[in-house]
C-alpha positions as CSV (number, residue, x, y, z in Angstrom):
1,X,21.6,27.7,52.3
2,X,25.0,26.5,52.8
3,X,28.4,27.1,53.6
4,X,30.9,27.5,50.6
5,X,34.8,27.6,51.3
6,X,35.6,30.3,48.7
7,X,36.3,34.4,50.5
8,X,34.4,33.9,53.2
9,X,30.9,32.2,53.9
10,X,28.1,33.0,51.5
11,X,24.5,32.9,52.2
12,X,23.0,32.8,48.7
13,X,19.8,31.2,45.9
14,X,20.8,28.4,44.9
15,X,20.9,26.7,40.9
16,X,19.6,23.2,40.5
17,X,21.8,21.1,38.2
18,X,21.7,17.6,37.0
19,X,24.3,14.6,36.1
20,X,23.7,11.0,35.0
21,X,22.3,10.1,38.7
22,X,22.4,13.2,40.9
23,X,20.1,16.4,40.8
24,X,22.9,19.0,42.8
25,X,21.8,22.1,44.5
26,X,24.2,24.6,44.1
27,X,24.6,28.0,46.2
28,X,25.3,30.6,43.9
29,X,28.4,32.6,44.1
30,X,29.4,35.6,45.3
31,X,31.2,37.8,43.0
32,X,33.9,39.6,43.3
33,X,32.8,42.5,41.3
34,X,34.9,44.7,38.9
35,X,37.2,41.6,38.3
36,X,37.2,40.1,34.5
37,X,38.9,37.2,32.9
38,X,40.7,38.5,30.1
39,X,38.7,38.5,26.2
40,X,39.5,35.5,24.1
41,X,39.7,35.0,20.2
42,X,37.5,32.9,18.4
43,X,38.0,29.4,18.7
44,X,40.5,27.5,16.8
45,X,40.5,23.1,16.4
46,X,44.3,22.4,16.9
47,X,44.5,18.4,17.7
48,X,42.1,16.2,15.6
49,X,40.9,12.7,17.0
50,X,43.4,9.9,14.9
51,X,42.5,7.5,12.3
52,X,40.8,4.2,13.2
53,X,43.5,2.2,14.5
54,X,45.0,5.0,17.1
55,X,44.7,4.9,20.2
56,X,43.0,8.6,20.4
57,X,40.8,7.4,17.3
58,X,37.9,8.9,19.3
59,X,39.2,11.7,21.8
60,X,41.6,14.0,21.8
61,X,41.7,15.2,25.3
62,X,43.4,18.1,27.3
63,X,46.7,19.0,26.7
64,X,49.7,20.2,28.8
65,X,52.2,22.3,26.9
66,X,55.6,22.7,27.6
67,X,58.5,24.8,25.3
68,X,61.6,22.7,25.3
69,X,63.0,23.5,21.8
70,X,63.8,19.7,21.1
71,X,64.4,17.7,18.0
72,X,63.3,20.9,15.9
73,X,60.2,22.0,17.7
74,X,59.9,24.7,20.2
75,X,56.6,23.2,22.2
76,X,55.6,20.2,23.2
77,X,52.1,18.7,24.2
78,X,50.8,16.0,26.2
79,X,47.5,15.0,25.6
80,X,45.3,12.3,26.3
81,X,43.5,9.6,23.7
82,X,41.2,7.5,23.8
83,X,39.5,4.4,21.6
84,X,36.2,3.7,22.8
85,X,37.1,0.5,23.6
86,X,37.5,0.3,27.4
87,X,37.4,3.1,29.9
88,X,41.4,3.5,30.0
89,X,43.0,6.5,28.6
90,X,46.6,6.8,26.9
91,X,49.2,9.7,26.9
92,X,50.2,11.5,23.6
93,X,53.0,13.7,22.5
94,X,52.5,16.7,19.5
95,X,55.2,18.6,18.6
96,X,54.9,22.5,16.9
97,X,56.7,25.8,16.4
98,X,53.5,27.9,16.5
99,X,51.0,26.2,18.9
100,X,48.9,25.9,15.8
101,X,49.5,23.1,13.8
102,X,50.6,20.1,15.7
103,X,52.4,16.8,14.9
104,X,51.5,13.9,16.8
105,X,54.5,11.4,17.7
106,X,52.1,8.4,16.0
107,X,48.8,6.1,16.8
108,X,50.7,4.8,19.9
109,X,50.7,6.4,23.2
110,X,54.0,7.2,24.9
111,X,52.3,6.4,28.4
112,X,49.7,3.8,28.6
113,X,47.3,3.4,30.8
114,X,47.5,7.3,32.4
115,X,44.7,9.7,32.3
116,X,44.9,13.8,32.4
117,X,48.6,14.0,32.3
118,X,50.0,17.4,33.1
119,X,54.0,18.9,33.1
120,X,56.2,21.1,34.4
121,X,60.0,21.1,33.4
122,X,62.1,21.6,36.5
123,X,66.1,21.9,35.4
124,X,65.8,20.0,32.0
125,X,63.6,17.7,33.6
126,X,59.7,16.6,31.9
127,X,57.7,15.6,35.2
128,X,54.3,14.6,34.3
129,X,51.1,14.2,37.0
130,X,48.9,11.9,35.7
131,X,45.2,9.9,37.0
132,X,45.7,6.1,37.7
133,X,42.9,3.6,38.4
134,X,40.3,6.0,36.4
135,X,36.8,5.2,37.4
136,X,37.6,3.4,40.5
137,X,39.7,4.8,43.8
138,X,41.7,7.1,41.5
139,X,44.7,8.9,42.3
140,X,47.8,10.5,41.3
141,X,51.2,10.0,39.9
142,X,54.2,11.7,39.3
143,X,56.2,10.8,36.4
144,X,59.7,12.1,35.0
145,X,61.7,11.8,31.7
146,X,64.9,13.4,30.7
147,X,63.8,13.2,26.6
148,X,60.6,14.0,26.8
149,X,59.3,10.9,25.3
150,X,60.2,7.5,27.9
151,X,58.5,8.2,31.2
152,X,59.3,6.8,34.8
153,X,56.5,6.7,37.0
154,X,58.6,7.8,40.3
155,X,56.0,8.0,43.2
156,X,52.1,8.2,44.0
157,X,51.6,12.1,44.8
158,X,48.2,12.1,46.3
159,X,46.9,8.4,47.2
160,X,44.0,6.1,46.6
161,X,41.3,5.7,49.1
162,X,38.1,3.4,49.5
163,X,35.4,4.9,48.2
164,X,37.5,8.1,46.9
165,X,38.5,9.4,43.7
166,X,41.5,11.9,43.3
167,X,42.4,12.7,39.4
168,X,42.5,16.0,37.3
169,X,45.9,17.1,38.7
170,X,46.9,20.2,36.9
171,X,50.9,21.1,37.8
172,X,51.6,24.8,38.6
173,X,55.2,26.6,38.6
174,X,54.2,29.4,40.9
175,X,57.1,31.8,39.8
176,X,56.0,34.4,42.8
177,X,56.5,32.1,45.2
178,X,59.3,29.6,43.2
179,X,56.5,27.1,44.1
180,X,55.4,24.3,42.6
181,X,51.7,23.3,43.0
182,X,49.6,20.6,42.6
183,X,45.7,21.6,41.9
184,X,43.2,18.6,41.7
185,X,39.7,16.8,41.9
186,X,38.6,15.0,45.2
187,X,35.4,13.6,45.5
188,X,34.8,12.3,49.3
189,X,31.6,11.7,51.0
190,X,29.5,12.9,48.4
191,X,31.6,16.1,48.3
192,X,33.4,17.8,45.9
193,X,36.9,19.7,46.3
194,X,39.3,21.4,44.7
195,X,42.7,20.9,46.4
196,X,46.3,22.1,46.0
197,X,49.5,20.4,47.4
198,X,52.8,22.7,47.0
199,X,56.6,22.3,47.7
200,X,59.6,24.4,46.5
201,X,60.7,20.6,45.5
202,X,58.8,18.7,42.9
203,X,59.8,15.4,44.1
204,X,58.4,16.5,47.8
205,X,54.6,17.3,46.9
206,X,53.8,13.5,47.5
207,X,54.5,14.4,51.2
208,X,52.8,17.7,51.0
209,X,49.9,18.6,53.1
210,X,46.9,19.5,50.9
211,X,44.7,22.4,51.5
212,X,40.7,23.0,50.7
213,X,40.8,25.5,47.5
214,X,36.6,25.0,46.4
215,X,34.4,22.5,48.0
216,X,30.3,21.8,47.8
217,X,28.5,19.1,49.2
218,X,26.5,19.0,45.7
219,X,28.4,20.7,43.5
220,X,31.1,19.1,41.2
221,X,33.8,20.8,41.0
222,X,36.4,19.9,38.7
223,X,39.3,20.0,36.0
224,X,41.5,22.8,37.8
225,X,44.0,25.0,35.6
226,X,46.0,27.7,37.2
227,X,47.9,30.6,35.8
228,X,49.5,33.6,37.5
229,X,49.3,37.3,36.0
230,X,48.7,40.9,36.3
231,X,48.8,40.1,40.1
232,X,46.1,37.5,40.5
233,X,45.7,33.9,40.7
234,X,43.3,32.8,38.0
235,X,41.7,29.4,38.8
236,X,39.3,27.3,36.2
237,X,37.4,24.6,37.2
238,X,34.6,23.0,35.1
239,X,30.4,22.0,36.1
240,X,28.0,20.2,34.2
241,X,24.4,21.0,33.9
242,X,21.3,20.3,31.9
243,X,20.3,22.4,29.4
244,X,16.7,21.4,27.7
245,X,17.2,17.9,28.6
246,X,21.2,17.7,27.6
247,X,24.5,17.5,29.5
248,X,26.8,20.6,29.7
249,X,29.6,21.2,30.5
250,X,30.5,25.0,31.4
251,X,33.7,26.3,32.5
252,X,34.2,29.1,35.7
253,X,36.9,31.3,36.5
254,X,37.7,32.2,39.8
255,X,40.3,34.9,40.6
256,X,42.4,35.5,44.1
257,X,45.5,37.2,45.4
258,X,46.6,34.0,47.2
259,X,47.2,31.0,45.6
260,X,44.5,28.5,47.1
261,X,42.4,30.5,49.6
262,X,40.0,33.8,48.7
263,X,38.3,32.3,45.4
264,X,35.6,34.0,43.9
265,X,34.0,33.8,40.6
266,X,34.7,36.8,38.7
267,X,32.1,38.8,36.6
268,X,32.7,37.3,33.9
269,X,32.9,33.7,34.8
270,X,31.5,31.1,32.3
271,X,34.6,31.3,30.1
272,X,33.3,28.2,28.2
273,X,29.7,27.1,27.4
274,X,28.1,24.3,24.9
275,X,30.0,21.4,25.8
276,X,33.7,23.0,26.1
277,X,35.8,21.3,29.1
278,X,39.0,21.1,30.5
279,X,40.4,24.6,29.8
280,X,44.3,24.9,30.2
281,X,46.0,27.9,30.9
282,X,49.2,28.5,29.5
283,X,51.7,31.9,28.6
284,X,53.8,32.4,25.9
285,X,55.4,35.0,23.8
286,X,52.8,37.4,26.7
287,X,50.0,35.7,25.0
288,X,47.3,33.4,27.3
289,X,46.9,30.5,25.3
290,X,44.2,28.7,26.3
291,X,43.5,25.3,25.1
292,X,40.3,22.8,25.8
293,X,38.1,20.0,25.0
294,X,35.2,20.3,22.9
295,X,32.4,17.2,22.9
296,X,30.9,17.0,19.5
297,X,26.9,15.5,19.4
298,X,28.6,12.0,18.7
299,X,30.4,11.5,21.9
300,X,33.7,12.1,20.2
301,X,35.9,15.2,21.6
302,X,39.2,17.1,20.0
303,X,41.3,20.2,21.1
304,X,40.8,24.3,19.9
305,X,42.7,26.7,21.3
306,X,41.4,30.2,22.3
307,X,44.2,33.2,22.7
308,X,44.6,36.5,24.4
309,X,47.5,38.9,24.2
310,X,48.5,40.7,27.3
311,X,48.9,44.3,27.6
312,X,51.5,44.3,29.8
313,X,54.7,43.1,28.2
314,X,57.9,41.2,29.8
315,X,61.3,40.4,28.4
316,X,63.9,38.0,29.6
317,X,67.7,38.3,28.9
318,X,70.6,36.1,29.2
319,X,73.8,36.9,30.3
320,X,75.7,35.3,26.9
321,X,74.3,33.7,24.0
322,X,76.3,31.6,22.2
323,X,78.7,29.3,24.4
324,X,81.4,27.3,23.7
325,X,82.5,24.5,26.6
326,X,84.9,21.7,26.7
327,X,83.5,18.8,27.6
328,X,82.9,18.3,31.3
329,X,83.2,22.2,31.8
330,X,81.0,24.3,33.5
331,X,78.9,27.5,32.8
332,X,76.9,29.5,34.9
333,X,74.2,32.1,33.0
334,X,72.5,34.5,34.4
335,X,68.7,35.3,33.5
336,X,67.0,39.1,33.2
337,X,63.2,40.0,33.7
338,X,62.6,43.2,32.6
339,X,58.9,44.1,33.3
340,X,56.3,46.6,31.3
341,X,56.9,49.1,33.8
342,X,61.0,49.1,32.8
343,X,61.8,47.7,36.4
344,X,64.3,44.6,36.0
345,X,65.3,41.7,37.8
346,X,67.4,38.7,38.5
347,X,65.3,35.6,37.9
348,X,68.1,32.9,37.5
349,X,67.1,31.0,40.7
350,X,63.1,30.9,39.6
351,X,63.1,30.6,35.6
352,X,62.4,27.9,34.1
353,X,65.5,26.2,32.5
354,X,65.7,23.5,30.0
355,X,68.2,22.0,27.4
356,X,67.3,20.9,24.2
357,X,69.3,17.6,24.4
358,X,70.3,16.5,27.9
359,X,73.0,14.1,26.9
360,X,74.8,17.1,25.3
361,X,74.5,20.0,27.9
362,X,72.2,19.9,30.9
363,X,71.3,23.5,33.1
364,X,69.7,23.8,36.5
365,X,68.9,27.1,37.6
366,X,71.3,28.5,34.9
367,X,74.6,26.4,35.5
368,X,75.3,24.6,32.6
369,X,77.2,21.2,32.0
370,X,79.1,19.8,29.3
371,X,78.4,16.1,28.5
372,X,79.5,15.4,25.3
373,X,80.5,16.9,22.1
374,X,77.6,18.6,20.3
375,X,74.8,21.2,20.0
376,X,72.0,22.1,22.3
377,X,69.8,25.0,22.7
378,X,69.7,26.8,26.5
379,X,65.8,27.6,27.0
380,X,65.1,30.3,30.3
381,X,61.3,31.2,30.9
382,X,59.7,33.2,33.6
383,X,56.9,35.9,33.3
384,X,54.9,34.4,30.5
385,X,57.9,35.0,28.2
386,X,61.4,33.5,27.2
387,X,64.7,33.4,25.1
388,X,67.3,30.7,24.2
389,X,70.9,30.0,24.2
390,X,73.3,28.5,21.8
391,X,76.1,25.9,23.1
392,X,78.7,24.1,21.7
393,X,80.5,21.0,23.7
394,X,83.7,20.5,21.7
């Protein structure tokens, strides 16, 4: 029996599972009963593995969606390739208007050399968390880019460490709290974490002080995604066990009221069986769109999507539509949540806000900025939903 860092200290059985080198005990968790994950559709391939010569030619691998409206595509993904040629892994872009069928940028990577790269847009602004040093003393990165495409690595958010590995950073806008959070992998002593760094500034996680969300001393615990709804904190986080002599990897779903303390597994739990890894959480249009990694018998992977549409139904409003601005004017919007339950409220300070070209018109928390003459689209988010505005710079 052992202690476990979840609600509260749990004396339980415990399940043998195996990797590569290890044979883990693991306590079994306690549930937190009458608590589901929400049903999801059937599954659905969206991002194929590339020809021979790309550099994803053999994996297509997680991927971090973000709705920017840009260069005639509402959504955006970041996903990771790989070759087979050398343990490294490259960032992707994909562009599409439905989350369906996805356009990759070409057999290049826009990032080299950067593993599980997540984003948040903060003001217009693409910052991306990515793994350096993969396979050795790994840690984490914070990149940013104003186009989406050309990325600056700015600082080392959680460092490297003899003998330690910190990778699978998953960023988190935590709209309750106008938070952002930092979830990841931290293997230390022959333990396994789950850990969470936070800061109303992105550019101030780095200096953040992290906190103990999971742990085992046998148990791997990895691949984080959060998402926030119907007034819970849904965390996944993946295991691998043996199943008649093979390697599987099984995705668990934990649920609390507080962002990184009070997990439990909830009835439900093993969202994904059979090989199926590195499950994303995402909310648009009030639909969970879950996407993942699925390892095929060859060793190659590629991404499906699973989907789920909410009950409850938000809607966000903009104070004006359609702008018109001189150039080197100024604009301030206002942005309206109107919830399922008809209450309403002011969300300018903590939506997300983006511009569709930042050399036209950029927008932080609302307040817009003519550049130069041109178009550009006004994109607010916040509650899983969101709606755009047109501006002219004459």
């Amino acid at each position: 029996m052992k202690k476990r860092y979840i609600a509260a200290i749990v004396f339980l059985a415990s399940v043998i599972l195996f990797t590569a080198s290890n044979v883990l005990i693991v306590p079994a968790f306690k549930q937190e009963r009458n608590i589901r994950y929400y049903s999801l559709s059937d599954p659905e391939l969206i991002l194929k593995k590339g020809p021979e010569e790309a550099f994803d030619s053999q994996r297509t691998h997680t991927m971090s969606i973000a709705e920017l409206n840009r260069n005639g595509y509402r959504y955006w993904a970041y996903y990771h390739g790989y070759d087979g040629k050398n343990i490294r892994n490259d960032m992707g872009v994909a562009y599409s208007n439905d989350l369906v069928n996805w356009q990759k940028e070409g057999t290049t990577p826009i990032v080299p050399n950067l593993r599980w790269g997540t984003v948040v847009v903060v003001d217009g602004i693409v910052h991306m968390f990515g793994t350096r040093n993969y396979g050795g003393d790994s840690y984490i990165v914070r990149l940013s880019s104003a186009d989406g495409k050309n990325f600056k690595e700015e600082e080392t958010a959680v460092a490297a460490a003899p003998g330690e590995r910190h990778q699978n950073p998953f960023i988190f806008y935590d709209e309750k709290n106008a938070t952002y959070r930092l979830y990841y992998y931290h293997f230390k002593d022959d333990k396994y974490y789950i850990e969470e760094k936070h800061d109303k500034d992105i550019t101030q996680i780095a200096k953040a002080q992290e906190n103990k969300v999971l742990s085992d001393t046998k148990f791997i615990l990895a691949a984080p995604s959060m998402m926030y709804r119907d007034g819970r904190y849904w965390l996944a986080a993946e295991t691998l066990h043996e199943v008649k002599g093979k390697k599987v990897w099984k995705t668990i779903m934990f649920a609390s009221k507080h962002p990184y303390k009070g997990f439990v597994p909830v009835d439900n739990h093993e969202i994904l069986v059979d090989s199926d890894a590195c499950y994303f959480q995402h909310i648009f249009d009030n639909q969970l769109v879950g996407v993942y990694s699925h390892e095929y018998s060859d060793g190659t992977w590629e991404i499906f999507k699973r989907t789920h549409d909410f009950q409850s139904k938000n809607k966000i409003s903009l104070s004006e539509r359609n702008l018109a601005l001189n150039k080197g004017n100024e604009k301030q919007l206002s942005a309206k949540e109107t919830f399922s339950d008809g209450k309403s409220m002011d969300v300018t300070p903590t939506a997300t806000w983006a511009s569709s070209d930042n050399t036209v018109v950029t927008v932080a928390k609302g307040k817009i900025t003519a550049r130069r003459p041109g178009k550009a689209i006004i994109t607010s988010s916040f509650g899983g939903c969101s709606t755009t505005a047109e501006v002219e710079v004459r």
